[in-house]
Structure formats: C-alpha cells, structure tokens
N, C-alpha and C positions, 0 to 999 in steps of 0.2 A: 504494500500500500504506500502510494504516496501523492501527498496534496498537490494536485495538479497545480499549474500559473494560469491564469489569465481569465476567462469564462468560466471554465469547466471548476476553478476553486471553487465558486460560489456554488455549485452543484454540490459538490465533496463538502464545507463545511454546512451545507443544509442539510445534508443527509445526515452526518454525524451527529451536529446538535437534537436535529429530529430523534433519531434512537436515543438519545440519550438526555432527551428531553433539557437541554441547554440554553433554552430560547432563540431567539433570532438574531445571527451572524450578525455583527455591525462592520467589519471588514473581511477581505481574504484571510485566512491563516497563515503564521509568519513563522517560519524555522525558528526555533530559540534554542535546539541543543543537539548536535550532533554527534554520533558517538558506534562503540564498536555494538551496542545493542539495540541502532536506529533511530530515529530522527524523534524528538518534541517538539508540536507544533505548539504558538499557544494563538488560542479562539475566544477573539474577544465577543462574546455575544451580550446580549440585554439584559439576561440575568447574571451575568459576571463572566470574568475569564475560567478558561480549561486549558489545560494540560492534555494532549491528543498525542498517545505514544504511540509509535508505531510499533507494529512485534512481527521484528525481521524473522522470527520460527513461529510456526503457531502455536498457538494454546490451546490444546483441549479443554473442550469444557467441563470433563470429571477431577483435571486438575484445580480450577478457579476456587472452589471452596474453602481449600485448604491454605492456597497462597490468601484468599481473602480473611479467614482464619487469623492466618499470622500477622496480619495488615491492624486489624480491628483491635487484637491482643495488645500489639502493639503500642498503639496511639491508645489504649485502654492503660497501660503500663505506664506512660507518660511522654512517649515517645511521640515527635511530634514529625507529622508524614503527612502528604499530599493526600486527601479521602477519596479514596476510590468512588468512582462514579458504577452506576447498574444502567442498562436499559431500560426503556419503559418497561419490556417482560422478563425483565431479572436478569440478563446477561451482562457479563462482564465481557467479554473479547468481541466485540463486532466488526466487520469487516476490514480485520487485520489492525486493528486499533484497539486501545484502552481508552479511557479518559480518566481523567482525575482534576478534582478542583486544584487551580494554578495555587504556586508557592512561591511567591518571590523570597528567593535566599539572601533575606539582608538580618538576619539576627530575630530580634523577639519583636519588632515593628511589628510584622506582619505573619507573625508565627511560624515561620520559617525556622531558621537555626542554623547556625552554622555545621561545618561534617563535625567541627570540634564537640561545637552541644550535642549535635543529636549521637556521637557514637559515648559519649557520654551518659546520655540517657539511655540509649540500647543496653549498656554494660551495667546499668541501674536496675534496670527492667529486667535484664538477667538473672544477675546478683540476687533479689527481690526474690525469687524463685516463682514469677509470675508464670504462670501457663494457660494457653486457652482451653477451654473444656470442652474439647473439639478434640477428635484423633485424626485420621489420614495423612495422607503424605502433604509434606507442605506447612502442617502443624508444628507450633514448638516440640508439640510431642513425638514429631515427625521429620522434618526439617529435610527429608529427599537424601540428599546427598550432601545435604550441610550441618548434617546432623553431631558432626565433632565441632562443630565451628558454635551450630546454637545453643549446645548444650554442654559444651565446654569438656 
C-alpha cells in the first residue's frame, strides 16, 4: 500500500478515514516517517490527525488480538503509545494499513514522550509485574518470539 500523489490521494485518504471512521480529509496525506518497516502517513482530517502505517508484510487477523492485547496492557501500565484505531466493524489491519491516533514526539506537551521516557516507562510497567489477562501469542504472556526480551 501506498498513498498515491495527486487525484487518486484524495480517493486513498477517503477511503481510509471512511473504514476507520476519521472524518473528512482536510488535505492529501503527507509522509512523516520512513523506515525499514514502511512508511507513516499523517491524515489531517476534521476530527483530528492519524497516524496511517503502512504494513510492508501483512497481518493476519488471528494475530491482531494479541498485539492489541499488548498495546492496551501497555498504555494500561502507564506507558504512553499512539491508541490504536478499529474499523467501523472491528478491524485493525485494512487495506494494508493500521491507523492510530497521531503523536507528536515532543515530551509531555502533547503526550508523546520521549524513546528516553517511554523505554523508561516500558521497564516500569515490566518491573510492576503488570500482565494482560489475555493469553495468545503477542500477549505479555506471550510475547511471539520476544518473549526473553518481555519477560526478561
């Protein structure tokens, strides 16, 4: 997936804010982060800006729970993180995108955090011996293949 230039944007971010019920686009979508796991757009619409990742592998949908899980747990712990957006019918991954409500990373302005704070708070929320009350893969209790990494 990636956000077309010129006409065809306006199609792409109406579509996206549609599924994911964002309001109405006020401009194109504008690269704001490029990287070895694909591109962030951010989509200013009317009810606020989004964060529009792209996901250069896909995502099954029996995974989403679980990484959702660990997201919620998270920012539940005290960790402060982009909140995942849902579809209007529950989904998280649509046509090769996520959304999430936009973070400008300037400190505690705008609740953001610096990597300092937040890995700070991640190792708080660790530490805490917080877990989500969720199992499968992707859970604290779970953690995939990062599971020496979240569980120490």
């Amino acid at each position: 997936m990636s956000a077309p230039s010129g006409a065809t944007a306006g199609t792409w971010s109406a579509g996206v804010a549609s599924a994911y019920e964002l309001g109405r686009p006020l401009r194109p979508p504008v690269c704001a982060a490029r990287g070895e796991l694909g591109r962030i757009w951010r989509l200013d619409t009317a009810a606020g800006t989004w964060a529009v990742k792209e996901l250069p592998v896909p995502v099954e949908e029996h995974e989403v729970p679980g990484d959702l899980a660990f997201q919620f747990a998270a920012a539940a712990a005290g960790v402060r993180l982009p909140q995942p957006r849902l579809t209007t019918w529950g989904a998280v991954p649509h046509e090769g995108c996520r959304v999430y409500a936009w973070v400008d990373l300037v400190g505690d302005k705008t609740g953001g955090g610096t990597g300092r704070e937040t890995g700070a708070e991640a190792g708080a929320a660790q530490a805490s011996g917080a877990r989500p009350e969720v199992g499968g893969e992707g859970a604290w209790g779970g953690c995939g293949p990062w599971s020496g990494f979240c569980l120490g």
